[in-house]
C-alpha positions as CSV (number, residue, x, y, z in Angstrom):
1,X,192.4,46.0,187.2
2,X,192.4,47.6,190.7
3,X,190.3,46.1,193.6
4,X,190.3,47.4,197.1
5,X,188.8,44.3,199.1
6,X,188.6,43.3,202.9
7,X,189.0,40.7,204.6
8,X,188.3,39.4,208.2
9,X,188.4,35.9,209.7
10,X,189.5,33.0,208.1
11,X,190.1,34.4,204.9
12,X,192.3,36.9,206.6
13,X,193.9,34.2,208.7
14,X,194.6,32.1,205.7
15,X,196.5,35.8,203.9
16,X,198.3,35.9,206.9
17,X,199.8,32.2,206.9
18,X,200.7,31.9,203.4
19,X,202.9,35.1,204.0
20,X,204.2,33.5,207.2
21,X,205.1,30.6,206.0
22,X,206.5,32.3,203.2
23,X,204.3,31.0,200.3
24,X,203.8,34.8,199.0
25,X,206.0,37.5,200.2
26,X,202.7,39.9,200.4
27,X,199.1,39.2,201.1
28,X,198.6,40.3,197.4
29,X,200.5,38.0,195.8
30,X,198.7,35.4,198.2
31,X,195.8,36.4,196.5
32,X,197.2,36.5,193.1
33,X,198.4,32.7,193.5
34,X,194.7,31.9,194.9
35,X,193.4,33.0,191.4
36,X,195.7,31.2,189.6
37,X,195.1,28.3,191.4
38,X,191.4,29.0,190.9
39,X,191.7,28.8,187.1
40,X,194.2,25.4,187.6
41,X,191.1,23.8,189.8
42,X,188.7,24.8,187.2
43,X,190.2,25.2,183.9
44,X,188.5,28.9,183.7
45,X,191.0,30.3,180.5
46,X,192.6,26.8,179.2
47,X,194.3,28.3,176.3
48,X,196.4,30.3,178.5
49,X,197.2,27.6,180.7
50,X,200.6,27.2,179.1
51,X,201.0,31.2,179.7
52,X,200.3,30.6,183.4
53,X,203.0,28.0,183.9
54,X,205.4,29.8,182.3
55,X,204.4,32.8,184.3
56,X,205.4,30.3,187.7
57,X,208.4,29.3,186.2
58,X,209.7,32.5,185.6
59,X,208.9,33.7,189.4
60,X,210.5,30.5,190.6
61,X,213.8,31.1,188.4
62,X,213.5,34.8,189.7
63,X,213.3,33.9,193.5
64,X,216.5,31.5,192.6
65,X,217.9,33.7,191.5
66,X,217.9,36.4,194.0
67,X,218.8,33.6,196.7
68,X,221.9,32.9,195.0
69,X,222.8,36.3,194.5
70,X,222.5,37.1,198.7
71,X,224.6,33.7,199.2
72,X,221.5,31.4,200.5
73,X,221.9,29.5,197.3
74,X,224.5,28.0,195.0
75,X,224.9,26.8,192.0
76,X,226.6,23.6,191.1
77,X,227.9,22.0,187.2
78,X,226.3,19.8,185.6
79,X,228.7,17.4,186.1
80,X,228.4,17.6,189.6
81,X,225.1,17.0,189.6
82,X,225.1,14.0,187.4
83,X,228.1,12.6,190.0
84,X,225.2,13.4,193.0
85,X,222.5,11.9,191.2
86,X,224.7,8.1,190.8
């Protein structure tokens, strides 16, 4: 589904922080996470709540990804973690 839609104000100034402070890289995805968030808050399409999170999980291990790939992440073994974590 395409939408073409304005916004001015808060709702504008809201886009605009969540892309500042990095939350979505574009004002569209904003918006994207604001429905999805929409159907957490009110349970709109339960069944597919499960397809949702994996849908987040998969952007998360994406973004992870890509920062270890450009050096602003690393990965550590297992068993340094579990030394870390003692």
């Amino acid at each position: 589904m395409n939408v073409n839609v304005q916004f001015k104000g808060l709702m504008e100034e809201i886009l605009e922080e969540a892309k500042r402070r990095g939350i979505a890289k574009t004002k569209t995805e904003a918006l994207r996470l604001g429905v999805l968030e929409l159907n957490n808050r009110y349970h709109l399409l339960e069944r597919r709540a499960e397809e949702i999170e994996d849908m987040q999980d998969t952007k998360e291990l994406e973004e992870m990804r890509s920062a270890v790939k450009k050096g602003k992440a690393k990965l550590i073994s297992e068993k340094k973690m579990l030394a870390m974590l003692k």
